[in-house]
Each structure stands twice: as structure tokens, then as C-alpha cells.
C-alpha positions in Angstrom: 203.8 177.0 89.7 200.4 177.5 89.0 199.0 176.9 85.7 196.4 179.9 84.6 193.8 179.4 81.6 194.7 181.5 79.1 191.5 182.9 77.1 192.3 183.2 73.4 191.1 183.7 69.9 192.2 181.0 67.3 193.8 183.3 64.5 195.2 179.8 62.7 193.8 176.6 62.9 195.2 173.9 61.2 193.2 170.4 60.5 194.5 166.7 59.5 197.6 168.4 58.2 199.7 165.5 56.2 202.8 167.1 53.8 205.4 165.2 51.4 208.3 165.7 49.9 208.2 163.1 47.1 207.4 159.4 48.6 208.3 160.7 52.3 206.2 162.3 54.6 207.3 164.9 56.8 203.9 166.3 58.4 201.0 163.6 59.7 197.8 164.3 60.7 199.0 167.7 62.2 195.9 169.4 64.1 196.2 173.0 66.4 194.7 175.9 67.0 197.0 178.9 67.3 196.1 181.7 69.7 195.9 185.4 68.2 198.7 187.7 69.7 200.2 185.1 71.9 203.7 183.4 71.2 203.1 179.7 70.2 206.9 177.7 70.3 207.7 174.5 67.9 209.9 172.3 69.9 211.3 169.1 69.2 214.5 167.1 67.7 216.1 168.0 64.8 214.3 166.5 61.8 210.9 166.4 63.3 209.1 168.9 61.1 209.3 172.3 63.1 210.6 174.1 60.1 208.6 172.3 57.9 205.2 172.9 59.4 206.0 176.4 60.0 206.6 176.8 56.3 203.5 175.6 56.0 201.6 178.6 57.2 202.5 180.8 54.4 203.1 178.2 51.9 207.3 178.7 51.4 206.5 174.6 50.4 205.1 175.8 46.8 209.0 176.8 46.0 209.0 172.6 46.2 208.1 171.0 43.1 207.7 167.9 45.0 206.0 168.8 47.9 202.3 167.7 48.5 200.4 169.1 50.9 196.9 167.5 52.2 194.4 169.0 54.9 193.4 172.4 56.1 195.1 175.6 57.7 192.6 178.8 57.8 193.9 181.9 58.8 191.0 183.9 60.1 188.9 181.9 58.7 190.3 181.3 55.4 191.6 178.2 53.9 195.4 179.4 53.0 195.1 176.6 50.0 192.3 177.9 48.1 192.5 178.2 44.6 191.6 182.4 44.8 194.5 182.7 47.7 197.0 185.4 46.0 200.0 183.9 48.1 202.1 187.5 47.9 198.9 188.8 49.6 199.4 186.1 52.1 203.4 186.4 52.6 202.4 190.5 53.9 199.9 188.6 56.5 202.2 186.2 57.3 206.2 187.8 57.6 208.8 185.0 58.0 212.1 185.7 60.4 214.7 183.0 59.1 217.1 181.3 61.3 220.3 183.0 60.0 220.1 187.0 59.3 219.3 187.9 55.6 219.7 191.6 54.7 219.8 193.0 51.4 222.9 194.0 49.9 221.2 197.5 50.9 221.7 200.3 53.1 219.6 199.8 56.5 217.2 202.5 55.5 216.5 200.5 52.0 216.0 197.1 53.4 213.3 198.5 55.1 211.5 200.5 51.9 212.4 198.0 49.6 209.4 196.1 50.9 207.1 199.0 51.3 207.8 200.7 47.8 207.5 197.0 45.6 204.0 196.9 48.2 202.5 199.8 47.3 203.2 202.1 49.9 203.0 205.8 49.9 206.0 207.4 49.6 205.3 209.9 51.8 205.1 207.6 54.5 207.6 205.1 53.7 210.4 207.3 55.9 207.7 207.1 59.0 206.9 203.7 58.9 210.7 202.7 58.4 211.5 204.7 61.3 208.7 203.4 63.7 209.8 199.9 62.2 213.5 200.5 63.7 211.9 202.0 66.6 209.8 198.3 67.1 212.4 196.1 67.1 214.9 198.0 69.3 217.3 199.1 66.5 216.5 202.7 66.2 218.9 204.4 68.9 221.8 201.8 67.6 221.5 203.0 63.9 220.0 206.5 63.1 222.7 208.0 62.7 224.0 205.5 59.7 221.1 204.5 58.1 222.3 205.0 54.6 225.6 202.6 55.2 225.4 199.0 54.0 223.1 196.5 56.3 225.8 193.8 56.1 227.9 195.9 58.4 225.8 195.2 61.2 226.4 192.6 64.0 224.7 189.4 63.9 222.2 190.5 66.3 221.4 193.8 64.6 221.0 192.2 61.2 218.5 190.0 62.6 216.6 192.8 64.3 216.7 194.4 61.1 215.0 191.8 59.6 212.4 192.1 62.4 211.6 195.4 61.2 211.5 194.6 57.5 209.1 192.0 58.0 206.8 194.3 60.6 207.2 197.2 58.0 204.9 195.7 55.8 202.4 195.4 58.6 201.6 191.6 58.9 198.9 189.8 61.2 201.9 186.6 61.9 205.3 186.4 62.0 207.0 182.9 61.4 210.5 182.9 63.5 212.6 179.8 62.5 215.3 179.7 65.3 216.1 183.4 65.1 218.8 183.1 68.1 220.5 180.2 67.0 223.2 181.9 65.5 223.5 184.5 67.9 225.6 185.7 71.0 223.8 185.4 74.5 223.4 189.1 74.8 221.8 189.4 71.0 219.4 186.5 72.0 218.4 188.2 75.1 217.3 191.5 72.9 215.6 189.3 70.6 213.6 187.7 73.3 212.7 190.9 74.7 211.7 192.2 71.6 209.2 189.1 71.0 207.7 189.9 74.4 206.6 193.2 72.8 205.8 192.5 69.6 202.9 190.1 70.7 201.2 192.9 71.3 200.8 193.5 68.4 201.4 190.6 66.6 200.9 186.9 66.6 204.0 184.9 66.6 205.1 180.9 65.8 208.6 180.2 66.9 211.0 177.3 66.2 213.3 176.6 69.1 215.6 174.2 69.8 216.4 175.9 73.1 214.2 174.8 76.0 215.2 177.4 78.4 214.1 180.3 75.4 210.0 178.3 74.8 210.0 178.9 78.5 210.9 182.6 78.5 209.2 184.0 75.3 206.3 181.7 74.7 202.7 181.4 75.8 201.9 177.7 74.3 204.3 175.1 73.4 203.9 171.9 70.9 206.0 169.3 71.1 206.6 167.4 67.7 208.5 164.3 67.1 209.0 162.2 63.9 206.3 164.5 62.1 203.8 164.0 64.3 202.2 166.6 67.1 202.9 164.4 70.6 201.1 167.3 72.8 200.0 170.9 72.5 199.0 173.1 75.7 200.1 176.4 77.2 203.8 176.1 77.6 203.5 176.1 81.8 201.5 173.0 81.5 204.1 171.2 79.3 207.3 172.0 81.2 205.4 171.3 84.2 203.0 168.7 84.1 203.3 167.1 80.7 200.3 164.7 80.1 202.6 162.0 77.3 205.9 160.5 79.0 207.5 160.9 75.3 207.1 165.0 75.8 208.1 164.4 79.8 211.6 162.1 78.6 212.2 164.9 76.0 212.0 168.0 78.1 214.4 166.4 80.6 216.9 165.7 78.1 216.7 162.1 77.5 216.8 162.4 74.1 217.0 164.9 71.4 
């Protein structure tokens, strides 16, 4: 396979990144740039900061009291840490998709305009935008017909998607996936995967994977992380291709991990 450069715009760029929880350090020295509407996977063992450094990029660590946080990330040009940041402001740029589905105890229709009423949304538009949001991520045709009936009686897969549309409702820049798939069936996954192709589009995403196979299907660039630290970071054919570091080449061949 034939690697192609990719042109891009950095939309994040993060700089000597180092974060702590208490006298342990998670994150060191942590330095990308992250391409603007191109899928950028997190890979790596478990407990090597994925999660953690994509928490990071809309500050979930300041829920931490004993989190510490040195170094830069700028999103468009500006420093996510500065004092005039109004982090709910931030949180609309920058929508997070968790790992395990998270409705509200809410009918489908209000999970969705929940966010946009408490934003400020019209509410004139508020049905539009919750339709076209069901429309993005796939679940419309599944669930017009019972969009008043509790969320929670969706299937896994369909409760996740539905959080895809809450968090595109609100009509962010990012969106943060932490393993959306991993507790879904093969079919759901495939849906989700789909619907990431399209969304980047629109929309720059930051997924953590544990699954190989899924960096290679959905993502454009791929970092490798182990023990906190960022071992290599290049377009995603390069690294499951030609890795440059034998650490990245022993990991993506399943020595360890």
C-alpha cells in the first residue's frame, strides 16, 4: 500500500503536555498536532493515558481536585488553559462520546433538546435541529415514529448513536470518542464506524481504541502511546505499515498489550 501525504490544517495542537494526578504522572511531554476534519485514533495498552489525554482537550481533568496540568493545547489558536476560557463555552466546541452509552432518563426527542434549550437555542428550531441531528447519526428512520418513549429502551447501539446526535446537536468543532464500540455488538460497531466516516466531514474527531482493526478502518492518523508518553504519531497507513520505532512495530503485531 502506498502511503499518500495528507494536506491538513492543525485545528489542536498540543505542546510539552505533562498531567498529574497527585505525585503520579500520567501524561509526559505529550506534543501533536491534530488535523481539522480528519479522524485522529489514540492507540495503546490499557493504562497508557488515551483516556486521559483525551480528557485533556476539553478539560473533563478540572472535575479532579488533584489533577495538575502543565504545557499547552490551543484549539484554533487558543490556549484551552487561559484564565478568560469559559470551559461550558469550550465543552459546545469540544462534544465528548463516552465509552459506555449515557442517555438521559429522557424521551429520545428530550435528550436531544435538553442540550439545545439549557444552550440557548431558539425554540423554534430546536424540533429541526433535533431531527437533522437524528438524521446525522443514522438514527432517524429507526426512531421517528417513538420519539417521545424513554431513551433507555433503546439498544446499546442506538443509545450510543443517540448520544452522537446529542453531542452534534449543539453544533461543536471536535468530538472526543472514548472507545464508543467497546461495549457494542459487531453490527452496532459497524454503524458506528460508518457514521464517523461521515461525520468528518463535518467535524473533527479524536478516538480511543483499543481495537486495531477499527484505527485502521475509521481513522486518518494514528498515535501510538505507551506508559504516558507519545512513542510515534503519523497518518495511520504509515504506522500499520512502516512504523519508524520497533516499540510501535512489537505493539501493532500483538507482542504485547
Amino acid at each position: 500500500m502506498q502511503t499518500t501525504k495528507i494536506q491538513t490544517k492543525t485545528i489542536i495542537d498540543i505542546s510539552d503536555l505533562n498531567l498529574f494526578f497527585g505525585e503520579k504522572q500520567v501524561l509526559k511531554n505529550i506534543g501533536m498536532n491534530i488535523a481539522e476534519k480528519m479522524v485522529t485514533a489514540l492507540i495503546g495498552p490499557s493504562g497508557c493515558g488515551k483516556s486521559t489525554l483525551l480528557r485533556t482537550l476539553n478539560r473533563m481533568h478540572d472535575l479532579s481536585p488533584d489533577a495538575h496540568i502543565s504545557g499547552d493545547i490551543s484549539i484554533d489558536g487558543q490556549n484551552i488553559f487561559h484564565k478568560n476560557i469559559i470551559v461550558n463555552n469550550l465543552r459546545k466546541k469540544v462534544g465528548m462520546v463516552f465509552q459506555k452509552p449515557n442517555p438521559f432518563p429522557k424521551s429520545i426527542y428530550d435528550n436531544i433538546a435538553y442540550g439545545l434549550q439549557i444552550n440557548g437555542f431558539s425554540k423554534e428550531k430546536i424540533p429541526q435541529i433535533v431531527e437533522e441531528s437524528l438524521h446525522k447519526s443514522y438514527l432517524f428512520e429507526e426512531v421517528k415514529d417513538k420519539l417521545h418513549e424513554p431513551a433507555t429502551r433503546l439498544s446499546g447501539g442506538q443509545q450510543q448513536r443517540l448520544c452522537i446526535a446529542r453531542t452534534i446537536a449543539v453544533k461543536p468543532d471536535i468530538i472526543l470518542m472514548d472507545e464508543p464500540c467497546s461495549a457494542l455488538d459487531p453490527l452496532s460497531t459497524l454503524k458506528i464506524e460508518e457514521l464517523i466516516l461521515d461525520l468528518k466531514k463535518d467535524y473533527t474527531i479524536v478516538i480511543v481504541t483499543h481495537n486495531m482493526q477499527q484505527a485502521v478502518r475509521v481513522s486518518d492518523f494514528t498515535a501510538f502511546m505507551y506508559l504516558g508518553e507519545l512513542v510515534e504519531f503519523d497518518e495511520t497507513i504509515k504506522i500499520f505499515n512502516n512504523p519508524e520505532k520497533q516499540l510501535t512495530k512489537n505493539y501493532i503485531n500483538g507482542h504485547f498489550g
